[in-house]
N, C-alpha and C positions, 0 to 999 in steps of 0.2 A: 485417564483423560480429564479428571477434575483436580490434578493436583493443584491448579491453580486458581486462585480465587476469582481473576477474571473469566472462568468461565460455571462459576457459580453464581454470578450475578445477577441481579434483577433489578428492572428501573420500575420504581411509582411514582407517581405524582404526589406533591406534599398533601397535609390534611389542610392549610392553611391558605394554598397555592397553586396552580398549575406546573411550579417549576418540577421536574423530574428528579429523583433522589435517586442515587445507586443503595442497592442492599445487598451482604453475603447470607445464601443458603448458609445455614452450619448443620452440621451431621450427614447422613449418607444421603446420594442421590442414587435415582437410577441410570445406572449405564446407557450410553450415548452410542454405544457404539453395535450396530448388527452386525449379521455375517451373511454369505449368500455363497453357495458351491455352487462352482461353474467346472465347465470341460476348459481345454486348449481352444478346443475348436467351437466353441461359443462365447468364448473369452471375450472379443471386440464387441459384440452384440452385447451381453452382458453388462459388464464395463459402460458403454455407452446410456444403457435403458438407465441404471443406478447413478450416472453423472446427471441425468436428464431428471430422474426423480430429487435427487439432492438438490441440483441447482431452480427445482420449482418450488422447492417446500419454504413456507411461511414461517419466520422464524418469533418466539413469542418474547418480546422482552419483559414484559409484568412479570411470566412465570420462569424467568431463566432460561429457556428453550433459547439458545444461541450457538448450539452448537452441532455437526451429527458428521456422523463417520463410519462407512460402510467398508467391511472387508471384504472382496471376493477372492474363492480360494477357486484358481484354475488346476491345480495338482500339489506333489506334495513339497514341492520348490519354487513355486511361482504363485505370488498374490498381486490383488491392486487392495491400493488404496485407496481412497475416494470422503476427500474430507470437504464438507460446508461448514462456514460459521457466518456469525452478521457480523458486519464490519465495526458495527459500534463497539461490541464486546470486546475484538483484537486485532491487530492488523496480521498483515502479509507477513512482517520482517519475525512474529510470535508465534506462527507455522514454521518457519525456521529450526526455531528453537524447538516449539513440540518433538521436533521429528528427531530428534539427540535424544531426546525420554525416550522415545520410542526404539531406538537404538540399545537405550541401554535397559530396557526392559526387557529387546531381547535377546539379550546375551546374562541377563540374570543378574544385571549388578543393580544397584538402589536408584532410585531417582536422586532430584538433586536435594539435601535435608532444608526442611526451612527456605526454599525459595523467595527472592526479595518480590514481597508482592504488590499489583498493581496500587492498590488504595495507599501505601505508600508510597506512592510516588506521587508527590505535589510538585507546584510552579508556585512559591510564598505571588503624501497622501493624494494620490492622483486623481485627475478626470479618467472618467468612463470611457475605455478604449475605442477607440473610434470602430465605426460599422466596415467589415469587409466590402469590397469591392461590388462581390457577388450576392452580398445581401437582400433578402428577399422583404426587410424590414427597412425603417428609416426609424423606429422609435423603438425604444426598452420599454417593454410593460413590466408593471410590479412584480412579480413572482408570488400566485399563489398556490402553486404545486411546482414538485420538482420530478422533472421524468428525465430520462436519457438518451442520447441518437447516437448510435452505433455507426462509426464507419469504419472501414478494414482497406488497409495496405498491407500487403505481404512485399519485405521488401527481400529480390534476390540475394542468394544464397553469392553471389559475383559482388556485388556491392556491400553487404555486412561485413566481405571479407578486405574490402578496400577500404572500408568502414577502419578495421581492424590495425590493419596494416598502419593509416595514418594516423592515428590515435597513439601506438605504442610507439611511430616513431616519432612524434611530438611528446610523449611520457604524459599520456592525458587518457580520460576514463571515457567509455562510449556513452553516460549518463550526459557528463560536460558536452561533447563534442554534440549528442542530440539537441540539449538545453542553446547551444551556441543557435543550430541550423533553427530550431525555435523562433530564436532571437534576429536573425535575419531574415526568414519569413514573413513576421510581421510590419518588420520595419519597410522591409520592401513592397510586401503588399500597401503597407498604409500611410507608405513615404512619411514617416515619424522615424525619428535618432531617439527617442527617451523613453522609456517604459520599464511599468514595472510588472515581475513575473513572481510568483507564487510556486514557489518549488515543496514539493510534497517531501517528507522526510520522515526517516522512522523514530524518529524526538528520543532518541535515545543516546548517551555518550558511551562508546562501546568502554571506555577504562574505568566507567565506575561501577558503583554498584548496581545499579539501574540498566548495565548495560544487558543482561539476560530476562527482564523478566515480559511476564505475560501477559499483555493486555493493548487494549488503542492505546497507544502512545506516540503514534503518529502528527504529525503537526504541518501547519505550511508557514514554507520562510520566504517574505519577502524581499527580494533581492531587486538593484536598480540597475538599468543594461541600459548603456549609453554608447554611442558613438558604432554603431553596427555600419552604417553606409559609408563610413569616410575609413577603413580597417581593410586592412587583409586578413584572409580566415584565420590565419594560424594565430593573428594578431589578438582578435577576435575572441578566439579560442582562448589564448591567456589571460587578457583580461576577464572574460567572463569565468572563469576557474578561481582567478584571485578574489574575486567578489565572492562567488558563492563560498571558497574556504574562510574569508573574513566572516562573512556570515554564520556561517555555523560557530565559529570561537565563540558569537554571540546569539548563539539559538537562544538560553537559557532566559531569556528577557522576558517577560507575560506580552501576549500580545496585547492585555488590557491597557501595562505600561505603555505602551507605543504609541497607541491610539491616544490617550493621556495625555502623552507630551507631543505631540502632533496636532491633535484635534483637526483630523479632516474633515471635511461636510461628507453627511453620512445619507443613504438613501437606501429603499425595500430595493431599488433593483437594481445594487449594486456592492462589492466589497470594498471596506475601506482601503485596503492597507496594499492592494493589488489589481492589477486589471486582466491579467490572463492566467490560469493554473497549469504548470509541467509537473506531471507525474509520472517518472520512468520507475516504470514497477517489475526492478530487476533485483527480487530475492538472490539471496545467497544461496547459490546452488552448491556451491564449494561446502557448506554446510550441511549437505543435503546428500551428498555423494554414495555415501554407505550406511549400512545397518549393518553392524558387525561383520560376517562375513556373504552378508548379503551386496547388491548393486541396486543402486535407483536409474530410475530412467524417467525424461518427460516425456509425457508425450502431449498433443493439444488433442481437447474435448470441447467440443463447439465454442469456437473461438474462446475458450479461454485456457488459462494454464493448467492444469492439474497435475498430481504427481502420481506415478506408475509404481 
């Protein structure tokens, strides 16, 4: 579990500074990983209590503490696994990848030699979105904490599948086709044709070297979505695909550059370089399919994804 540097890492504050500095552990750590024997028929119960325990525990960044991973053993062919980390440390798309180590550990073959690791990997303007409709505010305050509000649509199993069907036959990915209905949402709630949308991605180029390794490398890319009210979907749907793949040929830019050669008016309660964030957090499960001659399977643990 620590083959990787990012998840021996530890942030401190400078001696000089407030700014936070990354540092690698070097030499052994203690294993991250428990274990817990369960029956068949305690299994969901089980399973459940250890997703509940995982998903409360504090994670410590001063001392490296980012990471933890509970096996339960239901018999002698059937496990869960049940992995937390903090997000600072690595993203979604670098659980992906663990889970190929984990594969070939067990079936006895070597990890990967020399992994490209995170600390290698360097980088050498609109108004504030207008208020929804249903807005219970008329003003933005500063932001001096950051908290979350949860809401849940479960959308049918009839619909993802129509979902599905027009996607492939327009030759379009259901990421685009949600980022599109995004894009029309707002426009139509806030009768606005021009905005800009903050697409989360895994800042990674799958062809180079860079493209396997471990760590946040995540990033958000500003992309411009124009003309949503005067479009037909399908219409809609291409142009905003051609933007976002223009975009990404030019992930590689520092967002510092941009800001730079833009200089927006900058404000506490608000992002430069975007006005709303789309984050379709659809790991590679084709990645994820097998361990040797093992099957994975998902399943959802209080509202979120985990892996079975």
């Amino acid at each position: 579990m620590l083959h990787y540097d990012a998840l021996r890492t530890y942030f401190l504050a400078g001696s000089s500074n407030s700014e936070p500095k990354k540092h690698v552990i070097k030499g052994d750590m203690p294993s991250r990983v428990t274990r817990l024997s369960s029956t068949k028929e305690s299994a969901r119960a089980d399973v459940q209590m250890v997703f509940d325990e995982i998903a409360k525990h504090e994670y410590s960044l001063s001392t490296g503490n980012t990471f933890r991973a509970k096996l339960v053993t239901h018999d002698k062919e059937s496990y869960t696994l049940v992995l937390g980390f903090h997000n600072i440390a690595i993203d979604a798309f670098s659980i992906a990848h663990r889970m190929s180590d984990v594969s070939r550990a067990y079936q006895f073959e070597t990890l990967t030699p020399n992994p490209i690791l995170y600390l290698d990997f360097t980088r050498p303007i609109p108004e504030p979105l207008p208020f929804l409709p249903h807005a219970k505010v008329k003003i933005r305050r500063v932001q001096r904490s950051y908290g979350h509000n949860f809401t849940e649509r479960v959308v049918g199993n009839e619909l993802v599948q129509r979902i599905e069907a027009i996607t492939q036959a327009l030759g379009f990915t259901a990421m685009q086709f949600y980022l599109s209905a995004l894009q029309v949402l707002l426009c139509r709630l806030l009768n606005i044709d021009d905005i800009y949308i903050g697409v989360v991605f895994n800042g990674r180029d799958l062809t180079s070297k860079f493209g396997d390794t471990v760590g946040h490398l995540a990033d958000i890319l500003p992309i411009r979505a124009k003309g949503a009210l005067g479009k037909s979907f399908s219409d809609l749907l291409e142009d905003t695909t051609e933007t976002l793949l223009d975009s990404l040929d030019h992930a590689n830019i520092p967002s510092t550059a941009m800001l730079e050669e833009i200089r927006p008016d900058r404000s506490e309660g608000n992002m430069p370089l975007f006005q709303v964030a789309h984050n379709y957090r659809g790991v590679e499960k084709s990645r994820l399919n097998s361990i040797g001659n093992c099957t994975t399977t998902w399943k959802n643990c209080a509202k979120q994804p985990c892996m079975m």
